[in-house]
C-alpha positions as CSV (number, residue, x, y, z in Angstrom):
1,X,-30.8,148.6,50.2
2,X,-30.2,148.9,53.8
3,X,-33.0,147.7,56.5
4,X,-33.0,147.9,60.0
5,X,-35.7,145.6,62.0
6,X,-35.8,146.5,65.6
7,X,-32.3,146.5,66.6
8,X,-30.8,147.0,69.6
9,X,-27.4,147.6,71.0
10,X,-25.9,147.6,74.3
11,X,-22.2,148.6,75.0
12,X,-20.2,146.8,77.7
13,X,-20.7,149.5,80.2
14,X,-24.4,149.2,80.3
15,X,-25.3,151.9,77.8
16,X,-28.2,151.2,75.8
17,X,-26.8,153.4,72.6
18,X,-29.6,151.9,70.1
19,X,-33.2,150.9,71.3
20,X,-35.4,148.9,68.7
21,X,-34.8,150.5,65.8
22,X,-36.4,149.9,62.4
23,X,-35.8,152.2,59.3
24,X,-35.3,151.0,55.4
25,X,-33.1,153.3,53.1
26,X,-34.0,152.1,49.4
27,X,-31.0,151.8,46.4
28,X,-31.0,155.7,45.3
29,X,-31.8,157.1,48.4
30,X,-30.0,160.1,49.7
31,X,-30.5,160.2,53.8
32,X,-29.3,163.0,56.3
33,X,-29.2,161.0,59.7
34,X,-29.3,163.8,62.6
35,X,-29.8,164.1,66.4
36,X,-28.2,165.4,69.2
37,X,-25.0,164.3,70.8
38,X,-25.1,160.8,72.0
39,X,-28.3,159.7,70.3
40,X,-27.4,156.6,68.6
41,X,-25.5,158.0,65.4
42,X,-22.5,157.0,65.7
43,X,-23.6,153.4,67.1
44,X,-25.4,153.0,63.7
45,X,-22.2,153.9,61.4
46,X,-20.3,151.4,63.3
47,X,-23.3,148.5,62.4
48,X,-23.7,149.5,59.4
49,X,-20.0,148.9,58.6
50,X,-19.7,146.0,60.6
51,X,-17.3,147.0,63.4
52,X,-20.2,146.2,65.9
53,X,-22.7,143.8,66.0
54,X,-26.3,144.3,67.5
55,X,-27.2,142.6,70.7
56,X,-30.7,142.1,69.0
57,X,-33.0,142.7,65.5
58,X,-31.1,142.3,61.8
59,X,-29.6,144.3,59.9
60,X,-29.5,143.6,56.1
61,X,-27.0,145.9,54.1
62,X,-26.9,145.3,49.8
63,X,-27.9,141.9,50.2
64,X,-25.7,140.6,53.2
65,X,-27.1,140.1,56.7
66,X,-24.9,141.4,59.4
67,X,-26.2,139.8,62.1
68,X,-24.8,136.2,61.1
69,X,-22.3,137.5,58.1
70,X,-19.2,135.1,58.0
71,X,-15.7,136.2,58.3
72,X,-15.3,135.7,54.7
73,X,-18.0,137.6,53.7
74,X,-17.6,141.0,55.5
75,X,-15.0,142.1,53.0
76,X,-17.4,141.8,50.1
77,X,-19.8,143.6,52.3
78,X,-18.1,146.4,52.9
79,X,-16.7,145.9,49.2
80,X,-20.3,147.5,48.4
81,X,-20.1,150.5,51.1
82,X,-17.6,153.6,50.6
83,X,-17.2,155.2,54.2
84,X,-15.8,159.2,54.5
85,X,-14.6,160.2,58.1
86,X,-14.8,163.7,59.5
87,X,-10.7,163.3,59.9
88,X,-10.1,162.2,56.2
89,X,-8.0,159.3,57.2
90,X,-5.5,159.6,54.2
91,X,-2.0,158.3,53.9
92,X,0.4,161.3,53.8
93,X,3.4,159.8,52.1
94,X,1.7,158.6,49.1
95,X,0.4,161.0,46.4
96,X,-3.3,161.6,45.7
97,X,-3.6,159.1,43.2
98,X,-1.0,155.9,45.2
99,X,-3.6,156.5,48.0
100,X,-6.4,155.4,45.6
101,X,-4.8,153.1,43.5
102,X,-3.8,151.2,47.4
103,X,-7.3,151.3,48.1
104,X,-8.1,149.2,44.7
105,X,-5.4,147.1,45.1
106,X,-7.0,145.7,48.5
107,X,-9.6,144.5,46.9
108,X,-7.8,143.1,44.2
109,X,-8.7,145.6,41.3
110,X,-6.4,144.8,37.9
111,X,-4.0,147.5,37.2
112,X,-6.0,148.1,34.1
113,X,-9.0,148.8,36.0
114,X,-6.8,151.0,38.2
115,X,-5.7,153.4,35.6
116,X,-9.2,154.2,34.2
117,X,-10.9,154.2,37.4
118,X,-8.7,156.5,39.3
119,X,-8.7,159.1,36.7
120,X,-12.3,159.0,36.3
121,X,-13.0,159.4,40.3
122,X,-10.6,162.6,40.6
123,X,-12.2,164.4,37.7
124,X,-15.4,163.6,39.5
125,X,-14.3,165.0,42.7
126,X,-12.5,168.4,40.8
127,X,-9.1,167.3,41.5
128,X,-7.9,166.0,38.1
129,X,-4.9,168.3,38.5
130,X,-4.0,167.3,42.1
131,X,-3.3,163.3,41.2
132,X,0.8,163.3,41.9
133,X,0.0,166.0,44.9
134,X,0.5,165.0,48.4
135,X,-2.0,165.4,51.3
136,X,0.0,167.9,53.1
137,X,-0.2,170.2,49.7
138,X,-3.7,170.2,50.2
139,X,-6.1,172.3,51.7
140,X,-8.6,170.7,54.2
141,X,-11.5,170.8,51.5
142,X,-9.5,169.4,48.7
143,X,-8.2,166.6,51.6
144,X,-12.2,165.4,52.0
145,X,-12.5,165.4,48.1
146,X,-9.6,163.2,48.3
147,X,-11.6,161.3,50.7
148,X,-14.8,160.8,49.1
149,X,-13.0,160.0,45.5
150,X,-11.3,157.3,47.7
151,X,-14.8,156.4,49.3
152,X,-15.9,156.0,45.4
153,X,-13.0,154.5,44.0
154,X,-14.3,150.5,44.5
155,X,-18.0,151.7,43.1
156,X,-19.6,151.1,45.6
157,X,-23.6,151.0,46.0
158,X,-23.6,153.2,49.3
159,X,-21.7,155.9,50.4
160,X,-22.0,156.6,54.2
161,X,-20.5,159.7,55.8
162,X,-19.7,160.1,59.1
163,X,-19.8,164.1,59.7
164,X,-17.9,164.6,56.7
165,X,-18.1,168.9,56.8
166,X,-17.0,168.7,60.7
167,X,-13.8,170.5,59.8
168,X,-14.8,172.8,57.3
169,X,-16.3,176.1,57.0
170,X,-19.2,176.5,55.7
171,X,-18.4,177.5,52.1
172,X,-16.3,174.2,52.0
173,X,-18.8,172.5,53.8
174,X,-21.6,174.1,50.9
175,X,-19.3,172.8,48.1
176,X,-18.7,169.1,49.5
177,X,-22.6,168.5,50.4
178,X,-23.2,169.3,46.5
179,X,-20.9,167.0,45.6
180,X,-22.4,164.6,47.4
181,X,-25.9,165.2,46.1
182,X,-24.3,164.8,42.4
183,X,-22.3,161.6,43.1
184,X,-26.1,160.1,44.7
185,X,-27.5,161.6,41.2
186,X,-25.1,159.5,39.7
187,X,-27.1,156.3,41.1
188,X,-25.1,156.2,44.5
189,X,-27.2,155.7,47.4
190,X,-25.6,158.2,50.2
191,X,-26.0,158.5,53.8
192,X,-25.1,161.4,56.2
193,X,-24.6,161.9,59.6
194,X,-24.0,165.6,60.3
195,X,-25.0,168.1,62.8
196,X,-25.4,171.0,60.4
197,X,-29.0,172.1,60.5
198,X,-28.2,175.0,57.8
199,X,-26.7,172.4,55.5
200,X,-30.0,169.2,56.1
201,X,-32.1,172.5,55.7
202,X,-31.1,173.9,52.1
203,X,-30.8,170.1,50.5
204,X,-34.7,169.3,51.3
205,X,-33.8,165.7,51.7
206,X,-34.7,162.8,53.8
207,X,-34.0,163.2,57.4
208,X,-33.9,161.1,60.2
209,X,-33.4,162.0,63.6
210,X,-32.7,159.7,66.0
211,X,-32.6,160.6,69.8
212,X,-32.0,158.2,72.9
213,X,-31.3,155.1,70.4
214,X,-34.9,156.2,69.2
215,X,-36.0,156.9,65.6
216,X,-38.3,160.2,66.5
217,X,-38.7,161.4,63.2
218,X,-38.6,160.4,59.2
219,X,-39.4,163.0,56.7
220,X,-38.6,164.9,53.7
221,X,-37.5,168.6,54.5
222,X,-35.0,169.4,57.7
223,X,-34.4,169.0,61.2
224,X,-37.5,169.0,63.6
225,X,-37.3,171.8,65.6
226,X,-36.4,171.3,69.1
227,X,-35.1,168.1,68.4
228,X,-31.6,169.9,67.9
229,X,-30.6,171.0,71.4
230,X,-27.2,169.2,72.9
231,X,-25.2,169.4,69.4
232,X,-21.8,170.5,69.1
């Protein structure tokens, strides 16, 4: 579960990126998080993954409070989260599968659990047959599979996406949101931030929008209309 009780965040430079927000995402959930450029998004990836902390409110993420984790706890934190980036992030000179297996081996996975996992993950993802391919064989949608499968490797209970269709078309884009939707079938709570309207429109899931560092609307269904304007 993730909760949010009125938090807050203030950059150095005086910008008030997140104003006294308070939303709860239950184990299962799958969440589009939406809103126009400069709304907050962004700000509430990086607290949910700990890479900033919030000047006020808590923030309680599978069982672990951010706002007063420890040092030694944030790796088993973000042990339980699986984060995919819009720029896929993966090591070119190792193959498909050595950029997996050095993501379990961070956290200390046995080389047993390695070679069932890994296998497991790509089949998942459709790319069984690309395991001893390089990055740079890839195309771009094949690179994001590689990406989430990466994201899933550790089994972890949340997936959160940070515009992960940004630089795919929209067939691509179509494919990997599926995906998605079957890997949060699977038990996987998943959150995404996106931009897409056409895509948060055909999935008819829950969608946040969050404007000014403001929640402005929670429902089931798409983007509120004229809540859009300012997106790339």
């Amino acid at each position: 579960m993730i909760r949010l009780k009125d938090v807050e965040m203030e950059y150095d430079n005086g910008t008030k990126a997140i104003q006294g927000i308070t939303l709860t995402i239950e184990d299962g959930e799958f969440v589009f998080l939406v809103g126009p450029s400069g709304s907050g998004k962004s700000t509430i990836i990086k607290l949910l993954t700990g890479e900033v902390e919030p000047c006020a409110g808590r923030i309680m993420i599978n069982g672990f409070s951010v706002s007063n984790i420890s040092e030694k706890q944030i790796p088993l934190m973000r042990r339980t989260l699986g984060v995919i980036f819009q720029d896929f992030r993966l090591i070119e000179k190792k193959t498909v599968y050595d950029n997996l297996d050095f993501v379990m081996r961070a956290v200390g996975a046995s080389p047993k659990e390695i070679r069932k996992r890994i296998p497991y993950v790509l089949d998942l993802v459709g790319l069984a047959e690309k395991a001893n391919s390089y990055p740079t064989e890839l195309s771009g949608g094949e690179q994001q599979r590689v990406a989430i499968a990466r994201a899933l490797v550790n089994n972890p209970n949340t997936i959160i996406a940070d515009e992960p269709t940004g630089n795919l078309d929209p067939e691509r884009s179509l494919e990997l949101m599926s995906l998605l939707v079957k890997i949060n079938q699977l038990g996987t709570t998943v959150v995404v931030v996106t931009h897409e309207k056409d895509l948060v429109d055909r999935f008819g899931k829950r969608v946040v929008t969050i404007d000014s560092g403001h929640v402005i609307n929670d429902s089931v269904g798409g983007y509120v209309g004229g809540h859009i304007h300012g997106e790339a």
